[in-house]
C-alpha positions as protocol buffer text, in pm:
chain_id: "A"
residue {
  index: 1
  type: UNK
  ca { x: -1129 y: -47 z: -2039 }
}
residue {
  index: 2
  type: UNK
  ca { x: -1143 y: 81 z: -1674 }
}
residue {
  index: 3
  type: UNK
  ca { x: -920 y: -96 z: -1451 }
}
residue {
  index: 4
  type: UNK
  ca { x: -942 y: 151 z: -1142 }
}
residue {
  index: 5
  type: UNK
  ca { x: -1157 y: 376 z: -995 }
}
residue {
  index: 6
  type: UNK
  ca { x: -1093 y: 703 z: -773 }
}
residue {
  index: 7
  type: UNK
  ca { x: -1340 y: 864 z: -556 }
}
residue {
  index: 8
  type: UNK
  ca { x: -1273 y: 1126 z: -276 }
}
residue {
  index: 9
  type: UNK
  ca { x: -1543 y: 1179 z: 46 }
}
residue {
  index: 10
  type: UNK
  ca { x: -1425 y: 1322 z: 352 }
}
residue {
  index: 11
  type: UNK
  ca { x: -1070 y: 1385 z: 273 }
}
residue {
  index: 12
  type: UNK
  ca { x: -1027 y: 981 z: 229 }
}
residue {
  index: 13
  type: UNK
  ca { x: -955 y: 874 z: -155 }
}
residue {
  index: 14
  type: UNK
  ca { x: -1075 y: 531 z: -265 }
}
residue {
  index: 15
  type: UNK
  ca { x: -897 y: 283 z: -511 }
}
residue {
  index: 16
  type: UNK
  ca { x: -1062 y: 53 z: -626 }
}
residue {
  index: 17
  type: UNK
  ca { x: -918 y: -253 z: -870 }
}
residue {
  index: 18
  type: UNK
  ca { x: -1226 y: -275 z: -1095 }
}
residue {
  index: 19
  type: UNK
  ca { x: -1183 y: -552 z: -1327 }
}
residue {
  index: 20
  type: UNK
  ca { x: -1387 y: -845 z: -1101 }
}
residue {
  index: 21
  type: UNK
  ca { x: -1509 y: -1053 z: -1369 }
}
residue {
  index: 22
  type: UNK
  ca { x: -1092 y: -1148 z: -1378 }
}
residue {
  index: 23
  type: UNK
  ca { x: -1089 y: -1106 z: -1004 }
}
residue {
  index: 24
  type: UNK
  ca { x: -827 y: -830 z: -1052 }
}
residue {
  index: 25
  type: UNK
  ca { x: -597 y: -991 z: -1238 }
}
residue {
  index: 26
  type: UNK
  ca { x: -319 y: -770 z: -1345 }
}
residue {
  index: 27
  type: UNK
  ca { x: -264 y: -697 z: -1738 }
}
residue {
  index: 28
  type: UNK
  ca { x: -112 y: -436 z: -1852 }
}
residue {
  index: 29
  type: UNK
  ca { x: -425 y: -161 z: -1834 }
}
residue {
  index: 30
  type: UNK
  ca { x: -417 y: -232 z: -1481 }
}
residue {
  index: 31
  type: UNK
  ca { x: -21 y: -147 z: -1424 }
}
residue {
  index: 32
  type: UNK
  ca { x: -118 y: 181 z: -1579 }
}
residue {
  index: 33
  type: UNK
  ca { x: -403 y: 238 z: -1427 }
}
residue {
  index: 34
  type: UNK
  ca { x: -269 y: 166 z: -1090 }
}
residue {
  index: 35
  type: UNK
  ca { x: 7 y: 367 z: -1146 }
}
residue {
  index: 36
  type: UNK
  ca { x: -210 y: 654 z: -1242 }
}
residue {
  index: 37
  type: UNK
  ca { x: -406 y: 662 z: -943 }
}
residue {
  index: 38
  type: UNK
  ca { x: -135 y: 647 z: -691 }
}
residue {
  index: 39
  type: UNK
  ca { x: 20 y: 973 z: -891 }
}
residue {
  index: 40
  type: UNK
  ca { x: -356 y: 1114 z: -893 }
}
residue {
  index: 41
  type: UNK
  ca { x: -383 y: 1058 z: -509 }
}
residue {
  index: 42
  type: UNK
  ca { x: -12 y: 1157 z: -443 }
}
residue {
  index: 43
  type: UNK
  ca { x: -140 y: 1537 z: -556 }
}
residue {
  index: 44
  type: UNK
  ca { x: -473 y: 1564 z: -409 }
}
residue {
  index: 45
  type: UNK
  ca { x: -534 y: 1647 z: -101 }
}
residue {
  index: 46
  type: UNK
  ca { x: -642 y: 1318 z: 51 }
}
residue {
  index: 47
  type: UNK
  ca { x: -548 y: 1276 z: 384 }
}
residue {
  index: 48
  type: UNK
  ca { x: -539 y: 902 z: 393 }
}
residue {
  index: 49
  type: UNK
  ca { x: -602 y: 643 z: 119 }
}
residue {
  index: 50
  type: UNK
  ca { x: -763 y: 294 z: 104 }
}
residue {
  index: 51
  type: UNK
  ca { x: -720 y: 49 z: -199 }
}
residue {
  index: 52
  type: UNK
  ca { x: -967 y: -255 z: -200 }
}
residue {
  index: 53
  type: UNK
  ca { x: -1054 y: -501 z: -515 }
}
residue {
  index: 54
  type: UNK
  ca { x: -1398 y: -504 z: -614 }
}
residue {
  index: 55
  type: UNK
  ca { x: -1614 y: -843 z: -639 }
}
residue {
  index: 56
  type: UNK
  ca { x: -1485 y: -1202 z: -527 }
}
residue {
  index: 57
  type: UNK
  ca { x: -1120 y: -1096 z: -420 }
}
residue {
  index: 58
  type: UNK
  ca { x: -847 y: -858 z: -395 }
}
residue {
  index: 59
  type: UNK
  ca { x: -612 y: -924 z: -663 }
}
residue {
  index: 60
  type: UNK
  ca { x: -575 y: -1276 z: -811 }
}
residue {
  index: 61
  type: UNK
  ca { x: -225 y: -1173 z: -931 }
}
residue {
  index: 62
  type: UNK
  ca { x: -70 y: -1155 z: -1298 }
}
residue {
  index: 63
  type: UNK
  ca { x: -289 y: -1214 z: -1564 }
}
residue {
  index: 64
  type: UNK
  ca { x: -49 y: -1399 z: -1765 }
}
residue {
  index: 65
  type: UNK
  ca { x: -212 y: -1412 z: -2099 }
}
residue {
  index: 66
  type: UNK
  ca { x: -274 y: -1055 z: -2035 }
}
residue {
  index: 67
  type: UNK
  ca { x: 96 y: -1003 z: -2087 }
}
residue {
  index: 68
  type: UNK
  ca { x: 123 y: -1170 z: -2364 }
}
residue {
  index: 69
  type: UNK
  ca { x: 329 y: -901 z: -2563 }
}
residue {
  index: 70
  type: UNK
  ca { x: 629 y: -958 z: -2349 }
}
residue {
  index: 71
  type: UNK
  ca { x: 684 y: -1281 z: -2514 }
}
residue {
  index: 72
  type: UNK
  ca { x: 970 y: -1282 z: -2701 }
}
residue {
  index: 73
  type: UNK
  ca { x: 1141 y: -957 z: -2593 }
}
residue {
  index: 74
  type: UNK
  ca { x: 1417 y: -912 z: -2395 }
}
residue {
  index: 75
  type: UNK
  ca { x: 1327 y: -961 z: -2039 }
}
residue {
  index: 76
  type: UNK
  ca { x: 1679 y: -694 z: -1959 }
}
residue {
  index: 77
  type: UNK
  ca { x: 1488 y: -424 z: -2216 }
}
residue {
  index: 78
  type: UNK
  ca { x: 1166 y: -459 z: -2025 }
}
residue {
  index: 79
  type: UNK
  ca { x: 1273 y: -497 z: -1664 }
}
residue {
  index: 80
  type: UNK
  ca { x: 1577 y: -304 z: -1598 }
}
residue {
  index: 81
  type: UNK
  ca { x: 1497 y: 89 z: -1738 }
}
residue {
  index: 82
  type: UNK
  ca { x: 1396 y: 255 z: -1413 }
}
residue {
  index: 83
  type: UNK
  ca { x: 1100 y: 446 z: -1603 }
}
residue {
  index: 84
  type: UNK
  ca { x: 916 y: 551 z: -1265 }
}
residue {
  index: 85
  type: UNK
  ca { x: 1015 y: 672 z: -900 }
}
residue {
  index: 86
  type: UNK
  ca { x: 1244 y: 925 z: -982 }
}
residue {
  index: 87
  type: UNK
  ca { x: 1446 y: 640 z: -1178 }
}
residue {
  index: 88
  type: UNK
  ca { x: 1413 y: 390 z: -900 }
}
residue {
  index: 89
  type: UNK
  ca { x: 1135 y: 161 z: -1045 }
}
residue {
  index: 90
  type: UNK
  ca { x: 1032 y: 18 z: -1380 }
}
residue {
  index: 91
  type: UNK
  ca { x: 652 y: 16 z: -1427 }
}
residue {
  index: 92
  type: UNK
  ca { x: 605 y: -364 z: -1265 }
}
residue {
  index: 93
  type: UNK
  ca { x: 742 y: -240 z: -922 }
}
residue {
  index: 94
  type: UNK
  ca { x: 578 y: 78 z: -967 }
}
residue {
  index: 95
  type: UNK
  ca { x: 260 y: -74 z: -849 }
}
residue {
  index: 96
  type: UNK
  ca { x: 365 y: -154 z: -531 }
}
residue {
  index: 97
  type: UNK
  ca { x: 618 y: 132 z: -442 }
}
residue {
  index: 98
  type: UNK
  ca { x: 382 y: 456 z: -562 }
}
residue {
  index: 99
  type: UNK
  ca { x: 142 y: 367 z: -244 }
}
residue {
  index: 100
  type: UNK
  ca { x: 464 y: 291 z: -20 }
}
residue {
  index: 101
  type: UNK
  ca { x: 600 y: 628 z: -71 }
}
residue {
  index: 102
  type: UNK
  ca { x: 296 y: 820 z: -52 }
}
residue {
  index: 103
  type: UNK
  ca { x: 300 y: 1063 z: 199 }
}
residue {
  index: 104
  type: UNK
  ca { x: -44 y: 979 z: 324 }
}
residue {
  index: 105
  type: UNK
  ca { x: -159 y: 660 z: 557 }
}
residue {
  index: 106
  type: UNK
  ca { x: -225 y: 404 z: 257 }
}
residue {
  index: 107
  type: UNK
  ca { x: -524 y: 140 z: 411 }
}
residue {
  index: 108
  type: UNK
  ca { x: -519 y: -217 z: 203 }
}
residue {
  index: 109
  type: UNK
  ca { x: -855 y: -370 z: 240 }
}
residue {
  index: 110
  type: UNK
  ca { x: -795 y: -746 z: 113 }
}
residue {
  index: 111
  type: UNK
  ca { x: -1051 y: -1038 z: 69 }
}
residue {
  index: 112
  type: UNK
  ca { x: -1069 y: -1318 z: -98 }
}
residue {
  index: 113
  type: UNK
  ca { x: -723 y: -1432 z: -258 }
}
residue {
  index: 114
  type: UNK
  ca { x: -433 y: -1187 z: -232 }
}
residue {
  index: 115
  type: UNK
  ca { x: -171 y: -1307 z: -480 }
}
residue {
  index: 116
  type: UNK
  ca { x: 104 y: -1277 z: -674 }
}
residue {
  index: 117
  type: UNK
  ca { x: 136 y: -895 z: -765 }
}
residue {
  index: 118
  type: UNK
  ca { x: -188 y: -844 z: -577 }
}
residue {
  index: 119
  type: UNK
  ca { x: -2 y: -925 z: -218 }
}
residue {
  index: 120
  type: UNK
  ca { x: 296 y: -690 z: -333 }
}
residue {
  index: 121
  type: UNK
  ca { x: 39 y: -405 z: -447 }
}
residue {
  index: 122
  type: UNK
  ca { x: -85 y: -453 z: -61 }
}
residue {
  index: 123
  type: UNK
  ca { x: 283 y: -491 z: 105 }
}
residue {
  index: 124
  type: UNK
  ca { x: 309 y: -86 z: -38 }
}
residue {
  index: 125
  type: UNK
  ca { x: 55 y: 16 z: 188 }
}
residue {
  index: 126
  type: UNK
  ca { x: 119 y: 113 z: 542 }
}
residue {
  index: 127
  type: UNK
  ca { x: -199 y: -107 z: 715 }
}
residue {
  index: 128
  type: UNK
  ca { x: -315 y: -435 z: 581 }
}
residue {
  index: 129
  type: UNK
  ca { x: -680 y: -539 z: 659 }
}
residue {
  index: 130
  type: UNK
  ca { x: -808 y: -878 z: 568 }
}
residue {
  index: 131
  type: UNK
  ca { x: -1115 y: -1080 z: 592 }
}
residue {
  index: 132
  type: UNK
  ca { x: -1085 y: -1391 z: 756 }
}
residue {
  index: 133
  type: UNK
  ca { x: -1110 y: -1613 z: 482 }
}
residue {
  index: 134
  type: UNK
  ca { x: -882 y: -1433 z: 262 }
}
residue {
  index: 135
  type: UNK
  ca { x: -550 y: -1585 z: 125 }
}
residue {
  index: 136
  type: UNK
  ca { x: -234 y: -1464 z: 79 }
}
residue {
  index: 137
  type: UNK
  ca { x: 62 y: -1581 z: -164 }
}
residue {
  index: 138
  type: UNK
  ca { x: 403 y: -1479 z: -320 }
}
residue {
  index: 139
  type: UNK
  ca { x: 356 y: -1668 z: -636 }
}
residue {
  index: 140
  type: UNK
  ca { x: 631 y: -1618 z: -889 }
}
residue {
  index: 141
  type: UNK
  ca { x: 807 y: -1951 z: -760 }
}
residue {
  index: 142
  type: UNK
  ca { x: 515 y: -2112 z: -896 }
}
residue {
  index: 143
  type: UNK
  ca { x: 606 y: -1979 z: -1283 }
}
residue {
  index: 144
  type: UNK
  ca { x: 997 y: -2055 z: -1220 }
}
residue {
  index: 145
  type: UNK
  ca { x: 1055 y: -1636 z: -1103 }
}
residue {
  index: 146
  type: UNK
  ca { x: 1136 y: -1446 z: -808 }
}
residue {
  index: 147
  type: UNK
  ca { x: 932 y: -1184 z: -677 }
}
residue {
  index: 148
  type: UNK
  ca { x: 989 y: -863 z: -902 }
}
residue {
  index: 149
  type: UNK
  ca { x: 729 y: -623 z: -815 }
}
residue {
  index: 150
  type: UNK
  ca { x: 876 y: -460 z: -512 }
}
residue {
  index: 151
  type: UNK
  ca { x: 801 y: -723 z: -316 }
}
residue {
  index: 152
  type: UNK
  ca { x: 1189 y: -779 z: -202 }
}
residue {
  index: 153
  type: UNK
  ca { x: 1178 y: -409 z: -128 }
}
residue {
  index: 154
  type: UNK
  ca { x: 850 y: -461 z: 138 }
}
residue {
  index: 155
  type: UNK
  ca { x: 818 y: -818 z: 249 }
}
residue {
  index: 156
  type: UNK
  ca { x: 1157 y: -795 z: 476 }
}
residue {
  index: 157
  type: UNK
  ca { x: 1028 y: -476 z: 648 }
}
residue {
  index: 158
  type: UNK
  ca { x: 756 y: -690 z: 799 }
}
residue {
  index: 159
  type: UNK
  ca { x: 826 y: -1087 z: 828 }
}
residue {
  index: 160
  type: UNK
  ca { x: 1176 y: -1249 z: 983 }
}
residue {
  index: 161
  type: UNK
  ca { x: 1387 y: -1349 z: 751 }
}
residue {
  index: 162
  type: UNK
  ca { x: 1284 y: -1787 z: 762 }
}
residue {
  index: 163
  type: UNK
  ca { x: 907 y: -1685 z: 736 }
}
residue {
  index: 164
  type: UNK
  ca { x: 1031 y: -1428 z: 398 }
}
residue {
  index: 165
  type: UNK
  ca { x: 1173 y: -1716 z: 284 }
}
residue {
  index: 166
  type: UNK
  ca { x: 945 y: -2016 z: 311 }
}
residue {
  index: 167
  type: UNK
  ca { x: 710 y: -1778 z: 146 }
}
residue {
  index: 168
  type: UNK
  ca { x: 899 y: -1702 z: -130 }
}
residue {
  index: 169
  type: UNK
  ca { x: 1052 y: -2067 z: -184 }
}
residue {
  index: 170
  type: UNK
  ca { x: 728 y: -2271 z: -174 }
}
residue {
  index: 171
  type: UNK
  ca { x: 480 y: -2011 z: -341 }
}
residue {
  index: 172
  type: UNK
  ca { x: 206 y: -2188 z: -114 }
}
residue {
  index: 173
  type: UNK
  ca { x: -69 y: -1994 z: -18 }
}
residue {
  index: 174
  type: UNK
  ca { x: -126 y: -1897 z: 388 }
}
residue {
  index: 175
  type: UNK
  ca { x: -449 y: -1827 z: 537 }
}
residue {
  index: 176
  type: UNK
  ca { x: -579 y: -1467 z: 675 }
}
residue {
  index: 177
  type: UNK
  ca { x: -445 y: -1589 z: 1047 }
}
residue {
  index: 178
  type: UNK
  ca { x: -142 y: -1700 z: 974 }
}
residue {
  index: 179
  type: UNK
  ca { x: -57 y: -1423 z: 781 }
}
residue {
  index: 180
  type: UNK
  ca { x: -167 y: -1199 z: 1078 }
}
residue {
  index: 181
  type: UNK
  ca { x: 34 y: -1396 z: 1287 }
}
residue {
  index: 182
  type: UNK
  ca { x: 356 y: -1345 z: 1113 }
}
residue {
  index: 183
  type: UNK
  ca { x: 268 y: -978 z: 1055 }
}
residue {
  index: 184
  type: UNK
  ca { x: 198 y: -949 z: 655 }
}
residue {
  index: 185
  type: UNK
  ca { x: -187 y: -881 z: 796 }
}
residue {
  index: 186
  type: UNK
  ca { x: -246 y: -573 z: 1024 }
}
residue {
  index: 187
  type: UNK
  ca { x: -617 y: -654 z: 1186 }
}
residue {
  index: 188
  type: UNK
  ca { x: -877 y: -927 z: 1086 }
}
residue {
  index: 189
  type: UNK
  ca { x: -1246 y: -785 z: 1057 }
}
residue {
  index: 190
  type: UNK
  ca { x: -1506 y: -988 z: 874 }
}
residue {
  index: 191
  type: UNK
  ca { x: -1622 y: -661 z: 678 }
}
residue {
  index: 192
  type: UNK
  ca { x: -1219 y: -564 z: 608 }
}
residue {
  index: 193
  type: UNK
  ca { x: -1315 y: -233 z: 393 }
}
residue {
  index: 194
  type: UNK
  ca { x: -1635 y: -65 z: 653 }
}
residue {
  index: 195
  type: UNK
  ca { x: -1278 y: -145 z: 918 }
}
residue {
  index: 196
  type: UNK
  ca { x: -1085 y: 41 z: 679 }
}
residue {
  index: 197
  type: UNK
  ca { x: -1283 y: 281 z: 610 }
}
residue {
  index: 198
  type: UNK
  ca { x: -1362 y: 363 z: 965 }
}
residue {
  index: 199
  type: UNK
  ca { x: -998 y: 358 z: 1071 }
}
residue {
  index: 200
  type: UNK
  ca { x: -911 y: 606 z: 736 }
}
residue {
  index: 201
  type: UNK
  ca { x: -1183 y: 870 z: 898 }
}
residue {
  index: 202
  type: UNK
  ca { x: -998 y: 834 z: 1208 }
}
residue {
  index: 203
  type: UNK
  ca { x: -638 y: 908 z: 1041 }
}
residue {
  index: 204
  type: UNK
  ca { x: -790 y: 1216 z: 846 }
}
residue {
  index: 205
  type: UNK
  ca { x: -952 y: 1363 z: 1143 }
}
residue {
  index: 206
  type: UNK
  ca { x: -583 y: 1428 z: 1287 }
}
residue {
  index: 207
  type: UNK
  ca { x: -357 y: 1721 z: 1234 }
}
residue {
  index: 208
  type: UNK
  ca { x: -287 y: 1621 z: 807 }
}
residue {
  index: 209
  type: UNK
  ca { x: 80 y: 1823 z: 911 }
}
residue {
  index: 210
  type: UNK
  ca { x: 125 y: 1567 z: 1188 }
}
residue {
  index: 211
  type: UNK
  ca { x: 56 y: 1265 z: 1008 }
}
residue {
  index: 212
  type: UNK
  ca { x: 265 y: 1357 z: 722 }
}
residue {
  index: 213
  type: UNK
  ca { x: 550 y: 1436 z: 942 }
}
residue {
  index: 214
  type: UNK
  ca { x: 467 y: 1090 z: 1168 }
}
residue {
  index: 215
  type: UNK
  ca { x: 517 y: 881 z: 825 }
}
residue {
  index: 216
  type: UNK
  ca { x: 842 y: 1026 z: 718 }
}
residue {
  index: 217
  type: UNK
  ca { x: 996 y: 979 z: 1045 }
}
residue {
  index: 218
  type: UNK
  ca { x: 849 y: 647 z: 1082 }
}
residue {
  index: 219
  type: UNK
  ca { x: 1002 y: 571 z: 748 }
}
residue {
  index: 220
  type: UNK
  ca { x: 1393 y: 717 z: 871 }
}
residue {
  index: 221
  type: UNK
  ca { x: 1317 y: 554 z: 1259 }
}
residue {
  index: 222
  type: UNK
  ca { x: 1253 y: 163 z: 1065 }
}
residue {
  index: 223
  type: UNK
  ca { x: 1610 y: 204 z: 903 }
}
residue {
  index: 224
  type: UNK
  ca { x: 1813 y: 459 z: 1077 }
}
residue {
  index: 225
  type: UNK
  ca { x: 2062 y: 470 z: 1329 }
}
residue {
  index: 226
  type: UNK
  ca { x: 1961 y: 654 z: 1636 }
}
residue {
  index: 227
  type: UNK
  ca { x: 2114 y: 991 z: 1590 }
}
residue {
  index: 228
  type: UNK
  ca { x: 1971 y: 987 z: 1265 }
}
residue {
  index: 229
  type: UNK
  ca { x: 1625 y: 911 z: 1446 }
}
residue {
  index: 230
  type: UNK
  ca { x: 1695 y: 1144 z: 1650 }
}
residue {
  index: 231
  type: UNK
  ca { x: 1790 y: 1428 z: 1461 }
}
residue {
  index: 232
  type: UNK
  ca { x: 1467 y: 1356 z: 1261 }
}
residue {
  index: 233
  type: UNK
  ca { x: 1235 y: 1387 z: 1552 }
}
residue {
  index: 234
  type: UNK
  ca { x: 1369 y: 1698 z: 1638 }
}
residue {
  index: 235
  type: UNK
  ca { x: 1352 y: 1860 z: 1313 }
}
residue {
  index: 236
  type: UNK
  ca { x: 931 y: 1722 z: 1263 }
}
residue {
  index: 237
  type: UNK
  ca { x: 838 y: 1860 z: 1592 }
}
residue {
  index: 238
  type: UNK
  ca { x: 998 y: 2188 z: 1487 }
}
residue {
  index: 239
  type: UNK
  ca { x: 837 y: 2240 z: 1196 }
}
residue {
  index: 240
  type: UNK
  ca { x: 505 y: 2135 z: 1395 }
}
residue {
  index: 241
  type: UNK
  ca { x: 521 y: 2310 z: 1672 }
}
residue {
  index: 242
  type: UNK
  ca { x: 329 y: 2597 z: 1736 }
}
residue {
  index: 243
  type: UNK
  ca { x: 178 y: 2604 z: 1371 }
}
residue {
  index: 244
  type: UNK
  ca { x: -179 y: 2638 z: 1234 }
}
residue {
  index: 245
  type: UNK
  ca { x: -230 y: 2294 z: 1258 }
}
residue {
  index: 246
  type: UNK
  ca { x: -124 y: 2191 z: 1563 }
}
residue {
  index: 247
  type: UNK
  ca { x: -264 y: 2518 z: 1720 }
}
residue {
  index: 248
  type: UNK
  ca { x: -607 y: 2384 z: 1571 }
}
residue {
  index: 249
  type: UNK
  ca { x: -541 y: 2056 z: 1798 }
}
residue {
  index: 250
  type: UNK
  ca { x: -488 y: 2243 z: 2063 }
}
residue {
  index: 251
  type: UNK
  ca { x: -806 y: 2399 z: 2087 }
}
residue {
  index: 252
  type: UNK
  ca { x: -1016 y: 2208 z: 1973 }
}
residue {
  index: 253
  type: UNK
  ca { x: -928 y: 2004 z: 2248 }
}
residue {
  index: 254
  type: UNK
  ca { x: -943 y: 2269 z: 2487 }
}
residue {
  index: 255
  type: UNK
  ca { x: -1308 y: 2392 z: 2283 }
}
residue {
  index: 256
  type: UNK
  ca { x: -1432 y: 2003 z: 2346 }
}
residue {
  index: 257
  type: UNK
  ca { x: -1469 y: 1990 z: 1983 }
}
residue {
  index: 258
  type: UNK
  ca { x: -1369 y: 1820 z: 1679 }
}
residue {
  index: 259
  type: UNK
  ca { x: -1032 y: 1996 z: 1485 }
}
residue {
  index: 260
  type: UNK
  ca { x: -1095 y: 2169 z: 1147 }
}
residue {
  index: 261
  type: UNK
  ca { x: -795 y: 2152 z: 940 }
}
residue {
  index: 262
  type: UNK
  ca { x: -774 y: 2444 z: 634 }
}
């Protein structure tokens, strides 16, 4: 059955988690599915991607009797193969890390509930924005686990270390504000995917050269030291500088007039 759907308009792709009679619960179609369209997306030539959930919320997290075929298996067979990532992910953390390491802007749109593997599946995007009544949760606490789905990989890039932890200790859910607050959320808007969506035209109206070049340096300037950053920014702007693309900036800026990128 279809778990995901992927549309392109205007250079933006759309994901959409399709299975809202289960708000989104993850089974194992999903995982696939998911999986799938991050790789579909990762060749096209999007130039920025939002994922949303249709119907009542975002994700509701695992859907445990979905996964019903790992029962009795050995959790080190299932878990431990790195099967995805270039050998750095099995399929479980694959949801989450396919959207972090796209080379595109990758927009989360949440509402609703946002648990579980549906908050990790968000934490791989590089916005987060959430209706004011939605709800966020690490849940695997609650079934006796520890976040497995990337989550460990994500969640420390954006909270302090007390607020990672009371989240992952309790498994208690926190409220849209809150979660803006202590930076899981990006922006509130009380129609989260027409603020995505918006925000996505904006991103892909840009030099596509530019904002591919602004996320891998972002990504060495969170973790580097700074001759490393430094280094990097240097070597971007070279290989921007004076090319088709940023040549199209240029005058179209100059030409009052909006930039066509070929």
């Amino acid at each position: 059955m279809s778990r995901v759907s992927v549309t392109y308009e205007d250079h933006i792709a759309h994901v959409r988690l399709t299975r809202a009679d289960k708000m989104n619960a993850v089974d194992q179609d999903m995982i696939t599915a998911i999986i799938a369209a991050g790789n579909e997306v990762a060749a096209s030539d999007a130039r920025a991607v939002i994922v949303s959930g249709e119907g009542k919320a975002f994700c509701a997290g695992i859907d445990i009797s979905g996964l019903s075929g790992m029962i009795g298996k050995d959790p080190a067979e299932l878990l431990m193969p790195r099967t995805h990532g270039d050998g750095t992910t099995n399929q479980w953390q694959e949801v989450a890390m396919v959207w972090s390491r796209m080379d595109i802007p990758v927009i989360a749109a949440v509402h609703g509930v946002c648990f579980g593997a549906g908050m990790q599946l968000a934490l791989g995007a590089d916005i987060r924005i959430a209706s004011p009544d939605a709800q966020f949760a690490v849940m695997e606490m609650k079934w006796g686990l520890v976040p497995d789905m990337g989550g460990m990989a994500l969640l420390p890039r954006l909270v302090r270390s007390d607020v990672l932890r009371l989240l992952t200790y309790t498994a208690e859910p926190v409220d849209a504000q809150q979660a803006e607050r202590w930076g899981l959320v990006t922006d509130l808007s009380d129609d989260p995917l027409a603020a995505a969506e918006k925000l996505a035209k904006t991103i892909a109206g840009k030099s596509p050269s530019a904002i591919r070049a602004a996320k891998r340096l972002i990504a060495v300037a969170e973790t580097a030291d700074d001759k490393t950053v430094l280094d990097a920014e240097s070597r971007e702007q070279v290989e921007l500088m004076g090319k088709p693309h940023q040549m199209e900036v240029v005058a179209a800026a100059f030409g009052k007039r909006p930039a066509v990128f070929k």
